[in-house]
C-alpha positions as CSV (number, residue, x, y, z in Angstrom):
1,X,103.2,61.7,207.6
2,X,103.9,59.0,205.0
3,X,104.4,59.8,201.4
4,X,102.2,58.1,199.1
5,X,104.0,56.9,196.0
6,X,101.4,56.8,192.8
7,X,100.4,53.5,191.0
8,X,102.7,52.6,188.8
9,X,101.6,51.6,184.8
10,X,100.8,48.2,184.0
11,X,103.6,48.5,181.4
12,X,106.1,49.4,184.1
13,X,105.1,46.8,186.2
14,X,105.9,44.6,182.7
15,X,109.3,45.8,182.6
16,X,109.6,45.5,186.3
17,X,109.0,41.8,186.8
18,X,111.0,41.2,182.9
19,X,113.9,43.1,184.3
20,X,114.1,40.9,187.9
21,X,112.9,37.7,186.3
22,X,115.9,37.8,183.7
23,X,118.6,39.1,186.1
24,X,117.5,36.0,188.3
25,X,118.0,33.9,185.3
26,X,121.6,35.1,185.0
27,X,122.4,35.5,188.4
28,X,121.0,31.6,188.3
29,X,123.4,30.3,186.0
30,X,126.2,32.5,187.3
31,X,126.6,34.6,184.7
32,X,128.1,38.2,185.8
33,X,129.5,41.2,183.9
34,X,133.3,40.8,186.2
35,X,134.8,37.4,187.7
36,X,135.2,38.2,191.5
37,X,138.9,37.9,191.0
38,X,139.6,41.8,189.7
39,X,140.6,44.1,192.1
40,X,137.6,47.1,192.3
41,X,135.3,44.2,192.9
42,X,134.3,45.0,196.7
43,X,131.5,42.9,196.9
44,X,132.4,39.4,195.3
45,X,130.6,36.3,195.4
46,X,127.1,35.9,193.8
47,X,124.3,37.0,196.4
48,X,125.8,40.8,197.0
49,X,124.6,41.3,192.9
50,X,120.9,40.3,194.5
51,X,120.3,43.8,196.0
52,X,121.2,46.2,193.2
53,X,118.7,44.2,190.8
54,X,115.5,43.8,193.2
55,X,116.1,47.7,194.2
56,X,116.9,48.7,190.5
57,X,113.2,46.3,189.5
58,X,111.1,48.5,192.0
59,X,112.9,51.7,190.8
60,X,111.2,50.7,186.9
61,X,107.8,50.4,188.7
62,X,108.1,54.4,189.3
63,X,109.7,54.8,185.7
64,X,106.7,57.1,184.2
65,X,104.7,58.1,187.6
66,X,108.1,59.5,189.3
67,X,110.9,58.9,187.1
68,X,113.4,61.4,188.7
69,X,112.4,59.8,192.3
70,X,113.4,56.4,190.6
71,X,116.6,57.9,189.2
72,X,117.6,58.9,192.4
73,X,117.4,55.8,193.8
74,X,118.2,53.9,191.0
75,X,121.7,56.1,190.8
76,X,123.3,54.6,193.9
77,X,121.8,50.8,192.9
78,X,123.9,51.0,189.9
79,X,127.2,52.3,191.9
80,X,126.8,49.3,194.5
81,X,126.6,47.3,191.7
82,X,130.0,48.8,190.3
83,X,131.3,46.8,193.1
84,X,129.8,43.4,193.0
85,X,130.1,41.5,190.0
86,X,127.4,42.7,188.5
87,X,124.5,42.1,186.5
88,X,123.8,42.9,182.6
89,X,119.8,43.8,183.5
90,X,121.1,45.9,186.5
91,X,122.6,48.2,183.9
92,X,120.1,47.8,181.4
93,X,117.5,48.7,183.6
94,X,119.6,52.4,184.9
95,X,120.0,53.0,181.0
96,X,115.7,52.7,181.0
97,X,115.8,54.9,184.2
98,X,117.8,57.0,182.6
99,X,115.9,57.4,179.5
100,X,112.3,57.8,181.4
101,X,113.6,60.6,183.6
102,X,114.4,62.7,180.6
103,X,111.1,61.5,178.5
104,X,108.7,61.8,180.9
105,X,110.4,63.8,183.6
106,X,109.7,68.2,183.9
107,X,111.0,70.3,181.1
108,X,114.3,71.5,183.5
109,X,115.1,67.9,184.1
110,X,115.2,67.1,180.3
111,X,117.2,69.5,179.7
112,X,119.6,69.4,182.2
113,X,120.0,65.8,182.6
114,X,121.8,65.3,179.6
115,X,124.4,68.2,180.3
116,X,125.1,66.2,183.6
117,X,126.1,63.2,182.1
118,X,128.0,64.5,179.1
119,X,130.0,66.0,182.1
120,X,130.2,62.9,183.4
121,X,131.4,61.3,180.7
122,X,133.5,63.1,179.6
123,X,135.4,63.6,183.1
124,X,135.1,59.6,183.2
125,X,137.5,59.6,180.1
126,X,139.7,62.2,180.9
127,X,140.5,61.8,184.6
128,X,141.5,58.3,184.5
129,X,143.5,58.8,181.4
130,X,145.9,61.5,183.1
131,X,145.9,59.5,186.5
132,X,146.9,56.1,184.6
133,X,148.4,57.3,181.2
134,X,146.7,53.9,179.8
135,X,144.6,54.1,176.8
136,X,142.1,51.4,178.1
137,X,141.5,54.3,180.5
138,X,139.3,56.2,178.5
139,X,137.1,53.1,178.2
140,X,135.4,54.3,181.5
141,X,134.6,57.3,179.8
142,X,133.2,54.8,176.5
143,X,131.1,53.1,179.2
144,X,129.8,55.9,181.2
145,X,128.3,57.5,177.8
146,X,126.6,54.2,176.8
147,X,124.9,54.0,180.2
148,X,124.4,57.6,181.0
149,X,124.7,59.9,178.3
150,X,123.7,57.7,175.8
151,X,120.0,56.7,177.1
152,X,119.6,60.7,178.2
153,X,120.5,61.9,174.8
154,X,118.3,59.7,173.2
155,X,115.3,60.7,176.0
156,X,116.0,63.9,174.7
157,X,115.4,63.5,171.2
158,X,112.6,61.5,171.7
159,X,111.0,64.4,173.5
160,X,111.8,66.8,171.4
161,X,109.9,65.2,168.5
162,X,107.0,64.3,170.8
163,X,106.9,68.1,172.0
164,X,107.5,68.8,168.0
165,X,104.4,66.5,167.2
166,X,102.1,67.8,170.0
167,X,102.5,71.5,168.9
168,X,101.6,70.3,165.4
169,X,98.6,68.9,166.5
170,X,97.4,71.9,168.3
171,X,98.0,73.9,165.5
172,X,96.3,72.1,163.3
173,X,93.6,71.9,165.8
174,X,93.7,76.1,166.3
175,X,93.5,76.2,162.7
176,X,90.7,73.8,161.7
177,X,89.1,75.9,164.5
178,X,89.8,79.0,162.8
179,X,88.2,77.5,159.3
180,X,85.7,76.7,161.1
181,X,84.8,80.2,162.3
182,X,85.3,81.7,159.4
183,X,83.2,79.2,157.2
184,X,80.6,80.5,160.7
185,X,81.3,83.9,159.7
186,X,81.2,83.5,156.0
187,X,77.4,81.8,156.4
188,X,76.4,84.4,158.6
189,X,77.3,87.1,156.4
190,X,76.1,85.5,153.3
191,X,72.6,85.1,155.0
192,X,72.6,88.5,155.9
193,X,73.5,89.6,152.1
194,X,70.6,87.6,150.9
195,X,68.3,88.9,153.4
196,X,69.2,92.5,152.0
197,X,68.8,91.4,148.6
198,X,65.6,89.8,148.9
199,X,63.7,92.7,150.8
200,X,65.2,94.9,148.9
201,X,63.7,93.4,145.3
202,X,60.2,91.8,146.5
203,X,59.5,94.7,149.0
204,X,58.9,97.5,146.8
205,X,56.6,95.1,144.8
206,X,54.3,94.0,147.7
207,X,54.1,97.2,149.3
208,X,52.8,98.5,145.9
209,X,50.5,95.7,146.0
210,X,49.4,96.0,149.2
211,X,48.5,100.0,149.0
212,X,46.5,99.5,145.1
213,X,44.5,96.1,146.5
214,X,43.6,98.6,149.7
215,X,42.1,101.0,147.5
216,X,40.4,98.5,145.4
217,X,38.3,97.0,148.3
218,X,37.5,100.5,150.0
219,X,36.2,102.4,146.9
220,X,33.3,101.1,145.0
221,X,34.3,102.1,141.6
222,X,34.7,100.0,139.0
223,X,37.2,102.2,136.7
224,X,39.3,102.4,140.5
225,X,39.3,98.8,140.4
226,X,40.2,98.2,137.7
227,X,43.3,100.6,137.3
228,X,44.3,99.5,141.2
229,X,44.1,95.6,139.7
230,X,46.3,96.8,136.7
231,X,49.1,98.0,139.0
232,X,48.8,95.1,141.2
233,X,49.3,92.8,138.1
234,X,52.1,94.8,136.5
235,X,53.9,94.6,140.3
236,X,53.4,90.8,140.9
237,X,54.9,90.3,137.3
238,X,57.8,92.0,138.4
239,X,58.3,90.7,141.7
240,X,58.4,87.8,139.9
241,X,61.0,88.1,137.9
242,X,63.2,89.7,140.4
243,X,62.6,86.3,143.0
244,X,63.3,84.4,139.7
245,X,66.8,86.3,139.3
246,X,67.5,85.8,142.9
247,X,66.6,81.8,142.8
248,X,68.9,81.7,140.0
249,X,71.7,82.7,141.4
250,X,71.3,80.9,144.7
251,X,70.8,77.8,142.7
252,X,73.6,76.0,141.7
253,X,73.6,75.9,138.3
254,X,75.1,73.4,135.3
255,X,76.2,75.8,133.3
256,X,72.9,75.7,131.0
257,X,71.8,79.0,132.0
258,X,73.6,82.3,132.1
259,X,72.7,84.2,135.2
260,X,70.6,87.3,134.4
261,X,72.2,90.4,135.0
262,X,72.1,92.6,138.4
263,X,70.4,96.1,138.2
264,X,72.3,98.3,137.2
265,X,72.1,102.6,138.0
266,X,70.9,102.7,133.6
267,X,68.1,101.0,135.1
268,X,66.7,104.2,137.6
269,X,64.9,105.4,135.1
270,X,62.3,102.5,134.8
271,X,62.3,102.2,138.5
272,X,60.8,105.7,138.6
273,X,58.1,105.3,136.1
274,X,57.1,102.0,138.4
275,X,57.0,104.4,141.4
276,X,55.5,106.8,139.6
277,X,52.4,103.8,138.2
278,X,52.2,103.6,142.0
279,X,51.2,107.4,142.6
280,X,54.1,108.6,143.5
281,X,55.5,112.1,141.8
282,X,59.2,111.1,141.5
283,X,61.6,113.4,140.0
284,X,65.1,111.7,138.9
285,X,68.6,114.0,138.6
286,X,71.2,111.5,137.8
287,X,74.6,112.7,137.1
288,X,76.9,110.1,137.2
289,X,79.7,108.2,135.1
290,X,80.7,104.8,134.6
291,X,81.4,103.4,138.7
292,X,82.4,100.0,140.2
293,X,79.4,96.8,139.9
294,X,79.1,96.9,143.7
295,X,78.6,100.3,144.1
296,X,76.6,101.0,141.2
297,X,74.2,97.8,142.8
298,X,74.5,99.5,146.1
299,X,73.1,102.5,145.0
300,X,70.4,101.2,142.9
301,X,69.2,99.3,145.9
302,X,69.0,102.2,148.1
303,X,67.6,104.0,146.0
304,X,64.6,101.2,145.2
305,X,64.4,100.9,148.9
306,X,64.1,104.7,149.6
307,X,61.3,104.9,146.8
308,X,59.3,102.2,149.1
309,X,60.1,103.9,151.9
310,X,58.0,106.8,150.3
311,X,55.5,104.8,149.0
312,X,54.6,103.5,152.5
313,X,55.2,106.7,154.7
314,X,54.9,109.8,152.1
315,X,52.5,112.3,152.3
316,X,51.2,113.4,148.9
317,X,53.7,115.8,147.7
318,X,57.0,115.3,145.1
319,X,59.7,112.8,145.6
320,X,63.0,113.5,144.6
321,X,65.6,111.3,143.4
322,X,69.6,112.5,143.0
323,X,72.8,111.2,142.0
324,X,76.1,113.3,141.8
325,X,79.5,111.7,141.4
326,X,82.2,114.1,142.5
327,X,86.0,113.9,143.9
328,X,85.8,110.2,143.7
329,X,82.8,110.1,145.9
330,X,78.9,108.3,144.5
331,X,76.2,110.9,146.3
332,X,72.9,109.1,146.7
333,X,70.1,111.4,148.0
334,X,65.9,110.9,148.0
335,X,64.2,113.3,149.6
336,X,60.1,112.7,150.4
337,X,57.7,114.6,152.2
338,X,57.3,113.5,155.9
339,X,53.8,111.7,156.3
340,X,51.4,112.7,159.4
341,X,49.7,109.4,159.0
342,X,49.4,107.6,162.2
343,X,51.0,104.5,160.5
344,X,52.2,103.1,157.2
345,X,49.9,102.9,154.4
346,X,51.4,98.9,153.9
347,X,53.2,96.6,156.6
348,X,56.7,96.4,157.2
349,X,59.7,94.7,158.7
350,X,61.1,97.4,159.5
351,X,64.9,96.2,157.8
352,X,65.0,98.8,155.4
353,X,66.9,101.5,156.8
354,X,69.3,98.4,158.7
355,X,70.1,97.1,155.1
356,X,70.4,100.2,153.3
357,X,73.2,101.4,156.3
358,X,74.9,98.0,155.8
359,X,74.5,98.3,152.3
360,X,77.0,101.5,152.8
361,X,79.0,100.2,155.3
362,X,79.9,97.1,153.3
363,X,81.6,99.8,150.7
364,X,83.1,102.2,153.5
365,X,80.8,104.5,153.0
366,X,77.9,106.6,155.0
367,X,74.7,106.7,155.8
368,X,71.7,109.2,157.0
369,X,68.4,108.7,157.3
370,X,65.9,111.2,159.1
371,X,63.4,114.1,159.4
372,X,64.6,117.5,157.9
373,X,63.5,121.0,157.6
374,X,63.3,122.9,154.2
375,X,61.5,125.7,152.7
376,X,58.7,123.4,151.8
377,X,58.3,122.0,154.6
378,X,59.1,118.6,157.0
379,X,60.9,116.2,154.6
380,X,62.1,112.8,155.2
381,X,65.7,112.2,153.7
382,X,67.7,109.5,152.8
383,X,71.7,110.1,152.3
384,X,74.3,107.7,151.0
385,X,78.1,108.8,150.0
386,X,79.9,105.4,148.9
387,X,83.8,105.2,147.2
388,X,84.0,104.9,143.9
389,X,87.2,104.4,141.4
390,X,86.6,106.9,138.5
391,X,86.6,105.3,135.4
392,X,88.3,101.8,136.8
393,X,84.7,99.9,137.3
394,X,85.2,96.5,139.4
């Protein structure tokens, strides 16, 4: 079965052709590296010279698509040569072999390549020094390193900054593609927090809305009406506000305006009475001290959230709103009667109880929601325990 040599590079072919078209010009004008007249010169006259070169040109044809294949070859080329006159671009051309077998050759031959020839010329200098005790002796060794060691050395380097180059690349590639993801995961979780934020604020709002302007248009009662219209009013206004508050931060300010401030836990108290304007009997026990801004934002929102909870599902009965901060720990609790409605007396997204549990999560804390039993009967309850720093507010 024959083997089937790959195409060689246009540049190769390049060198190729440059490297037999300017051996034939010296070999035309008789120029050699040795008159025929010295004795290790085997070969003389001017045609043996011929067959090192033309083998040597074929050998750069395979300098990049087999280069230790064309060092092989091109190895004995250059001994013959050794023994003919020889030819400058003969040697020139093992020197490129040489170099293109460590550059582009496997890893192992990189590597080991060089070691050979430092051997070589080393044992080049040394060996003909102790057999002739001549000092021009250890110009074979002189030689042998500018033809062998010298082009595998500098292969070597070569490589080793291209290898050097290519892992910088990929690495700067791994880590635009890890800014990349985390700019992904940064968006992601940014949508998310403004998701949380905006239900949180408007819902409570609407749902109030949505329960007074269903008792408006079902009783015919003007005094009914009118109270229902006065809540719904009092509820857009400050579902306004709140969607102002939240525009304003997303919006990228010049500096004109100073943000308005988050809620904060001081402000429970007027969230009651708002439940309470809705018809709900809320009672607040708040015992608490001076926690971190996230937590004390966290709390205020689950708190909001549980209250609109209650407004939506709640049967008519007392709500009850606590706060106890203990052992490091911020206890949120709202307990409500559980509703035997068949459905909610407003609509919903249902991404209450998922933000208030993130809401927690985001702060290492817990979260429970569910049906219990008490000695008043089936209650609803909402549980939050989040970390707090006593005294050290973020």
């Amino acid at each position: 079965m024959a083997v089937r040599l790959p195409r060689p590079r246009r540049f190769d072919v390049h060198v190729a052709l440059g490297g037999l078209l300017g051996g034939l010009l010296l070999w035309g004008v008789g120029l050699a590296t040795r008159p025929h007249t010295e004795a290790y010169v085997l070969l003389p006259g001017r045609w043996p010279l011929l067959l090192p070169l033309v083998v040597m040109a074929g050998c750069e044809l395979l300098r990049r698509t087999a280069p230790r294949t064309a060092l092989l070859i091109g190895t004995p080329a250059i001994v013959l040569d050794t023994v003919t006159q020889g030819s400058l671009v003969t040697i020139l051309m093992y020197t490129d072999l040489m170099y293109a077998a460590v550059l582009y050759g496997p890893p192992a031959s990189a590597h080991r390549i060089p070691r050979v020839t430092g051997l070589l010329t080393v044992a080049a200098a040394v060996v003909p020094f102790a057999v002739w005790r001549e000092p021009e002796a250890l110009l074979i060794g002189v030689i042998t390193g500018l033809v062998a060691f010298g082009p595998a050395a500098t292969g070597l380097i070569v490589r080793n900054h291209r290898d050097a180059a290519e892992a910088a690349r990929l690495r700067a590639e791994q880590t635009a593609l890890l800014a990349e993801m985390d700019r992904a995961q940064a968006v992601t979780a940014e949508r998310a927090r403004m998701a949380r934020e905006l239900h949180d604020m408007v819902a409570n709002h609407l749902s109030a809305i949505a329960i007074h302007s269903t008792a408006a248009l079902s009783l015919d009662d003007p005094k009914t009406s009118q109270d229902a219209l006065t809540v719904i009013r009092e509820n857009s206004v400050e579902g306004l506000a709140e969607m102002r508050r939240l525009i304003g931060i997303l919006r990228d300010s010049s500096g004109d305006t100073e943000p308005v401030a988050a809620p904060t836990l001081d402000g429970l108290g007027a969230l009651v009475d708002g439940a309470r304007t809705n018809g709900l009997d809320v009672v607040l026990d708040a015992t608490h001290r001076t926690v971190p801004t996230p937590v004390e934002l966290a709390a205020y929102r689950i708190v909001q959230e549980s209250l609109t909870n209650a407004l939506k599902h709640a049967g008519p009965s007392r709500v009850t709103v606590s706060l106890a901060q203990r052992d490091g720990l911020l206890t949120v609790a709202v307990t409500s009667p559980y509703g035997d409605r068949d459905g909610p007396r407003a609509p919903g997204s249902g991404a209450g109880l998922v933000g208030m549990r993130e809401r927690a999560a985001l702060l290492d804390g817990t979260f429970e929601a569910g049906p219990e039993d008490s000695p008043d009967g089936k209650i609803w309850a909402v549980r939050a325990t989040l970390p707090v720093v006593e005294g050290e507010p973020e």
